[in-house]
Structures are given as C-alpha cells and as structure tokens.
C-alpha positions in Angstrom: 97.8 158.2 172.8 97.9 155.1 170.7 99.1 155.6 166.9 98.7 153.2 164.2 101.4 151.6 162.1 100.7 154.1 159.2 100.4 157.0 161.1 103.5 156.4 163.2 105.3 155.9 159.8 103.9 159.3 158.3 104.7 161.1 161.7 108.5 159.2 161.4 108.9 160.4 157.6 107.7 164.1 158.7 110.3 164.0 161.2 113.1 162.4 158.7 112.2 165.7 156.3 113.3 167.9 159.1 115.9 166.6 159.7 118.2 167.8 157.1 119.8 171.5 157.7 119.6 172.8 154.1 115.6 171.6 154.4 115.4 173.5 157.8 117.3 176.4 156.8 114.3 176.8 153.6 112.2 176.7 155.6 113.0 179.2 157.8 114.1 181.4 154.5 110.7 180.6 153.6 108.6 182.0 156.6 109.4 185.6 155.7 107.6 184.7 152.3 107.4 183.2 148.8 110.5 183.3 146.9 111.8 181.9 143.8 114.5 179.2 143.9 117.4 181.7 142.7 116.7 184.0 145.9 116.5 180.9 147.5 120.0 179.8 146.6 121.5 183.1 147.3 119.8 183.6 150.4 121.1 180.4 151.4 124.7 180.7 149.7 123.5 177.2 147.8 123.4 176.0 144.2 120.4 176.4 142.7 120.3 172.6 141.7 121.0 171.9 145.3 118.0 174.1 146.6 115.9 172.3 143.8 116.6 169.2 145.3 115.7 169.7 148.8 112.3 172.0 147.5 111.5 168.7 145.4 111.8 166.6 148.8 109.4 169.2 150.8 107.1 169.3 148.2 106.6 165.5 148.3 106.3 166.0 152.0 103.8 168.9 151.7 105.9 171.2 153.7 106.0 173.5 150.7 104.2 174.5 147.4 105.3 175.6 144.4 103.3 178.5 142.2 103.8 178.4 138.5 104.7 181.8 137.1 105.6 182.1 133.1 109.1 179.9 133.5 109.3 180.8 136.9 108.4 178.6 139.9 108.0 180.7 143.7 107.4 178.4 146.6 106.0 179.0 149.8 105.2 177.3 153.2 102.3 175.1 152.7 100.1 175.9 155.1 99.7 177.0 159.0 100.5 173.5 160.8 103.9 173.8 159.0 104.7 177.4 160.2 103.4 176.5 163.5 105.6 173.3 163.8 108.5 174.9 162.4 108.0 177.9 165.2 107.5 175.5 167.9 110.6 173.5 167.3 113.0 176.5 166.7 111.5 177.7 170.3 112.4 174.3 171.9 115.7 174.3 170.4 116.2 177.9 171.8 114.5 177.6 175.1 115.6 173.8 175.6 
C-alpha cells in the first residue's frame, strides 16, 4: 500500500493521540459509555482540569465527542472505527 504525504501525517498524528496513557485510559473509561468529565476524573483518580485537557486533545482528533447538556458537557467515543481500533490494539498488546 502506498500512502500519501498527508495521509501518512494524519495516520502519524492518530497514532501520537494514542500514545499518551491518561488519553488511552479515557478511552477505555469511555467504552463502557458516555460520562461527564467529573465521573471521568474520579473514575480515573485525575483532576478534572487534567481530564479536560486530554478530552480537549481527543476531541480535536475526533476520537471523542462531547454532548451539551444545561452546564454540563458528557462525552463519548466518536464513532465505531475508534471502538474498533481501540479493541484491536488492547488485544495485540494482550495477545502480543
């Protein structure tokens, strides 16, 4: 398979989002369904500013989405392809 300059640099910059423990660790908080960023935080024993941060990141990467609600914001994995990636590379890391 032959990639292009820009897609070879959007593929790299997916990869570079992942590659962050508190991003991955969302993530995987995030696969058992939307949540607001306070569970988030305590789910993950994080600030809240801290998990704001890294949402703000996957956002920008489309990894995640965030739902207005009142004051509140819940986010949520943006679509299949990311569950599916996300799956795919926890089994690899598990089945080597």
């Amino acid at each position: 398979m032959k990639l292009n300059e820009l897609k070879a640099i959007k593929l790299a910059e997916l990869f570079s989002a992942l590659s962050d423990a508190s991003r991955v660790r969302i993530i995987a908080l995030l696969m058992e369904g939307e949540m607001g960023v306070n569970a988030i935080a305590e789910g993950l024993d994080m600030t809240e500013s801290a998990v704001s941060h890294q949402l703000r990141g996957l956002r920008q990467m489309h990894l995640v989405r965030a739902r207005k609600s009142g004051r509140q914001v819940f986010y949520s994995i943006e679509d299949d392809h990311v569950s599916r990636l996300f799956t795919m590379g926890l089994d690899h890391v598990i089945h080597g």
